[in-house]
C-alpha positions in Angstrom: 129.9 99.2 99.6 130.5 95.6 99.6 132.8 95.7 102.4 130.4 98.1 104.0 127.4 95.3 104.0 129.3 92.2 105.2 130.4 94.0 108.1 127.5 95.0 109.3 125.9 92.0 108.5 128.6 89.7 110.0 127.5 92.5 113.3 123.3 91.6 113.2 124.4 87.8 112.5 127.2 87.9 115.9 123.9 89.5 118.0 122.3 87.4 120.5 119.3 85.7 119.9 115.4 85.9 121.1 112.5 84.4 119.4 110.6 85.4 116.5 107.6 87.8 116.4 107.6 89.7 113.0 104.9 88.8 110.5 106.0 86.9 108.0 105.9 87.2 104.2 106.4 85.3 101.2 106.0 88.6 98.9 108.7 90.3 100.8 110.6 91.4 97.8 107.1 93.5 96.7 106.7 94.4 100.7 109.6 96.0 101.4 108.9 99.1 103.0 107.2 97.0 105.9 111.0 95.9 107.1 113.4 98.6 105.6 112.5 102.2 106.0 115.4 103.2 103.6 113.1 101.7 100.5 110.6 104.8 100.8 110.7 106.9 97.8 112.9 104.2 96.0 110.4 103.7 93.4 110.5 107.4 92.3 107.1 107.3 92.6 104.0 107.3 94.2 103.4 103.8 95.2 100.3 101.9 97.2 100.8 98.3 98.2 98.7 95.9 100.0 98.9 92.6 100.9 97.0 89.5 102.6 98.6 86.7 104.1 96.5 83.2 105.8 99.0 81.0 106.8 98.6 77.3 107.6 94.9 77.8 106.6 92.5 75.3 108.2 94.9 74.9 111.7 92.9 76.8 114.4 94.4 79.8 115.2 96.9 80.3 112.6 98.1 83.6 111.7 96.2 86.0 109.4 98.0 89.2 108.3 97.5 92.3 106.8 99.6 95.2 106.1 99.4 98.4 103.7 102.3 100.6 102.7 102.3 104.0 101.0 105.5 105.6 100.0 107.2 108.5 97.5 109.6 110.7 96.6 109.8 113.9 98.1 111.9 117.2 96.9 113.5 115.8 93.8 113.7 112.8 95.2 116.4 113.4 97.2 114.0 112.2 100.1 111.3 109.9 100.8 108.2 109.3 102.8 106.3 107.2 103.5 103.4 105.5 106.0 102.8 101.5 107.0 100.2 99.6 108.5 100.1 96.1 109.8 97.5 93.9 111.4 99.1 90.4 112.5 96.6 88.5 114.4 97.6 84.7 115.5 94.9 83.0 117.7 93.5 85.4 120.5 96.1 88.0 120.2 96.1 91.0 117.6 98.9 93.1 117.3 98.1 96.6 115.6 100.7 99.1 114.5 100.9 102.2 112.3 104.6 103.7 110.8 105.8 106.9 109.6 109.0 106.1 107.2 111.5 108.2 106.2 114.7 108.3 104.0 117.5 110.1 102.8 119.6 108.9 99.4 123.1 110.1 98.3 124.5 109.0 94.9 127.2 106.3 95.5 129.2 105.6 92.2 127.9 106.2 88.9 124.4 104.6 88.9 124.4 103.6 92.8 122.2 105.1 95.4 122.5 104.4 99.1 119.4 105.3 101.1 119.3 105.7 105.2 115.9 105.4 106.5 114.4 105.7 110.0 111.1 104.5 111.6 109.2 105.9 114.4 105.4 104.8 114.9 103.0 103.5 117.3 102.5 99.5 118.2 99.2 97.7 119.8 98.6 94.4 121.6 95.2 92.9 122.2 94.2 89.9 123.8 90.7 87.9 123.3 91.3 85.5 126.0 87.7 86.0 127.7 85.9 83.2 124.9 88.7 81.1 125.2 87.8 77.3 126.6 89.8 76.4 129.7 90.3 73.3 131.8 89.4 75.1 135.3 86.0 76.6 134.9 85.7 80.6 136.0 88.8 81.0 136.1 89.6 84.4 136.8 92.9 84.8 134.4 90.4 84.7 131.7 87.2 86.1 132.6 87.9 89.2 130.2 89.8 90.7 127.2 93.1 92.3 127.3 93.9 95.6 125.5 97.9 96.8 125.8 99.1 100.4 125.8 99.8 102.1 122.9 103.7 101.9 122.4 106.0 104.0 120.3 108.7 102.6 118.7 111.3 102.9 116.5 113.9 101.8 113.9 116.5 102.8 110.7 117.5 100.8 107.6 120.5 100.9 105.1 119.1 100.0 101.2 121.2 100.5 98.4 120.4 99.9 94.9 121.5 100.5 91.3 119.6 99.3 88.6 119.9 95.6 88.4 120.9 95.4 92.0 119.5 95.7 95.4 120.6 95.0 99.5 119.3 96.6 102.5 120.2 96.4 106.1 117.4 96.8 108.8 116.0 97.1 112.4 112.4 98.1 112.2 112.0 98.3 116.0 114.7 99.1 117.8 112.8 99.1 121.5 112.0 96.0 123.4 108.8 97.0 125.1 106.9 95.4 127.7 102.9 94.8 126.9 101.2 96.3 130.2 98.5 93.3 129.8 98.5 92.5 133.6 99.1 89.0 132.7 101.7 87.8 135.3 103.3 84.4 135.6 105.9 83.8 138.1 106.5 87.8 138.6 107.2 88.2 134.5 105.1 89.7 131.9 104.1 87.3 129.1 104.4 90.0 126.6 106.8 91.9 125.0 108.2 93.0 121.4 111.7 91.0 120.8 114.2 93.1 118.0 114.6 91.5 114.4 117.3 92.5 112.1 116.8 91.9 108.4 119.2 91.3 105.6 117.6 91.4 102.1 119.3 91.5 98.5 118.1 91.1 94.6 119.6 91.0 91.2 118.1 91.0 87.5 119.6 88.9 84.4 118.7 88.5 80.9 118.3 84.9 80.4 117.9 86.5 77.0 120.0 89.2 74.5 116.6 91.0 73.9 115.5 91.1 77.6 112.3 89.1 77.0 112.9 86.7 79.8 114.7 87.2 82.8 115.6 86.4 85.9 115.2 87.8 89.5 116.8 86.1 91.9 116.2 87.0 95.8 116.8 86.5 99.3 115.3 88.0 102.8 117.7 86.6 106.4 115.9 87.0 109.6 117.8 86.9 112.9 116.0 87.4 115.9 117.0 86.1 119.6 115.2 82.4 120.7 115.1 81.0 117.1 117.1 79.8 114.6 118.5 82.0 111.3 116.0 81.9 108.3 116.5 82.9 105.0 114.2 83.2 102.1 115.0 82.5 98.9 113.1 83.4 95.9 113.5 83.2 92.0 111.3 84.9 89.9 111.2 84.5 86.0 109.9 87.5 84.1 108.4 87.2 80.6 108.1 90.2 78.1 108.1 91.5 81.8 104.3 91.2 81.7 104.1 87.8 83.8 106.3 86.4 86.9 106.7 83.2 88.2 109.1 81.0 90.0 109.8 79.0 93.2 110.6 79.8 96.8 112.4 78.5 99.7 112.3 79.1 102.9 114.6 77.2 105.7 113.5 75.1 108.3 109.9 75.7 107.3 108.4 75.9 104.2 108.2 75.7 100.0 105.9 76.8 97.2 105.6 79.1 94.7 104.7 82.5 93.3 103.3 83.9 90.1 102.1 87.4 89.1 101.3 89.6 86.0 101.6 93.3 85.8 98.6 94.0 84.1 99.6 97.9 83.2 102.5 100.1 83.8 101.6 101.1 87.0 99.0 98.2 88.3 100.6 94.6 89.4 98.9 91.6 91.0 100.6 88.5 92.6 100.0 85.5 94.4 101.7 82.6 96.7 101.5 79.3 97.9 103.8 77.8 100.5 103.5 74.8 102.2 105.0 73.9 105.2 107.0 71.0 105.5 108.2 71.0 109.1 106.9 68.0 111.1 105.2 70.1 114.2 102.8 72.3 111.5 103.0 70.4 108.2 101.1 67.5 108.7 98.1 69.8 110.3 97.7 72.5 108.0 96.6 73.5 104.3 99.5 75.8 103.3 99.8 79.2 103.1 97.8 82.2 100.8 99.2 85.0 100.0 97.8 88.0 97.6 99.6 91.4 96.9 98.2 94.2 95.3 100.6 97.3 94.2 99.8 100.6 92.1 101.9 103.4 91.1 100.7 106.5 90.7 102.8 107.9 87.3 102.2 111.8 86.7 104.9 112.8 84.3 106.3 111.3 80.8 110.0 110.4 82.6 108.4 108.1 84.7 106.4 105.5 82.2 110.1 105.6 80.5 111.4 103.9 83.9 108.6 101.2 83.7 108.5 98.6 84.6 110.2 98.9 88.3 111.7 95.6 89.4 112.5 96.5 92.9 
């Protein structure tokens, strides 16, 4: 398995490059189903999870995001299922999609599962050009909104975990559409969808022999063409796995924090704060917000044994 993931990732990192376009999220290890369709079901339950992200709040324009996941096991949880929405709007344009997620898990070693998941849904651009301020008056580029095509697209994921352990491999769109906007500059349409491929991993340790403090340890790489590598690295500490907290990294871009409590077995709440410390957005922004919201929907005694989930 080993072998198995740093050949494929040596593959995604060896692609070539184009520029970034995914959201972006500080909460991906509690978001995962947005970027790896293998995680559906993983959970062995029913699971709802929302989150809001403002980034660089107080800079005109700056990206606002929303996205909802719902996921669960399906026929003894051999399979999974699930559905994702996201909303990522950044200055005039809004891009709108809506995911079905599906996986399939085989048993690899004694307490391993390796899960392929696929991703087929629907993706919207729209453009809110026509109150936009420019320097020619009437100009005709902008006298009016501009509302894409719906396009389909698709993706798979590799996630495999084991108790105290978790990687993933994904491309959540595999297609490289072109927006129909009829914005044309030079003969070339302004718009299109660029693939990502995602690399994400966790781990758990007792920081203590009776497991009342621990230690989760994460990272999310992001290679797309047109921009450089980024990786995200998180560590979360866990007391009498009730409260979270701990720091984050992110390269080239940005630091902060996050901290959390889960306030049952089945309901958890968390928040972040990263601020940017790159000189073209740091110095003209407030940071970054971030809330996430997740419940599990527990219908049967073996499952409250299982909690609290980690991954």
């Amino acid at each position: 398995m080993n072998k198995l993931l740093v050949i494929l990732l040596t593959c995604f990192a060896s692609s070539p490059l184009w520029s970034q376009q995914d959201a972006m999220f500080t909460h991906y290890a509690f978001n995962t189903l947005a970027v790896n369709p293998g995680y559906a079901g993983s959970r062995d339950v029913l699971t709802i999870t929302g989150l809001h992200r403002s980034q660089w709040v107080s800079f005109p324009g700056a990206p606002v995001t929303q996205t909802l996941t719902v996921h669960s096991p399906v026929i003894n949880k051999q399979l999974g299922a699930g559905l994702s929405f996201i909303s990522d709007r950044i200055g005039p344009s809004k891009n709108n999609g809506v995911f079905l997620d599906f996986s399939y898990k085989i048993k690899v070693q004694e307490k391993g599962k390796l899960s392929f998941g696929l991703k087929a849904g629907l993706n919207m651009r729209s453009d809110e050009i026509g109150g936009l301020s420019t320097i020619q008056n009437d100009d005709p580029s902008f006298e009016q909104n501009i509302q894409s095509q719906l396009l389909p697209n698709f993706g798979f994921g590799l996630y495999y975990t084991q108790p105290r352990f978790y990687a993933g491999l994904s491309i959540p769109r595999l297609l490289e559409n072109q927006f129909d906007t009829n914005v044309i500059v030079g003969g070339t349409d302004l718009a299109s969808e660029s693939r990502h491929y995602y690399f994400i991993a966790g781990t758990l340790i007792d920081l203590k022999p009776d497991g009342s403090l621990k230690l989760k340890p994460t990272t999310f790489l992001k290679v797309t063409a047109g921009a450089p590598i980024e990786m995200d690295i998180t560590a979360l500490f866990y007391y009498q796995d009730f409260l979270w907290v701990g720091p984050m990294f992110r390269t080239g871009d940005a630091f902060g924090a996050l901290a959390g409590v889960n306030m049952t077995d089945q309901f958890s709440l968390g928040y972040s704060f990263d601020w940017s410390f790159a000189n073209t957005t740091g110095r003209y922004n407030g940071g970054s917000h971030e809330l996430m919201l997740r419940y599990d929907f527990i219908f049967n005694e073996k499952a409250k044994i299982d909690s609290p989930r980690y991954f």
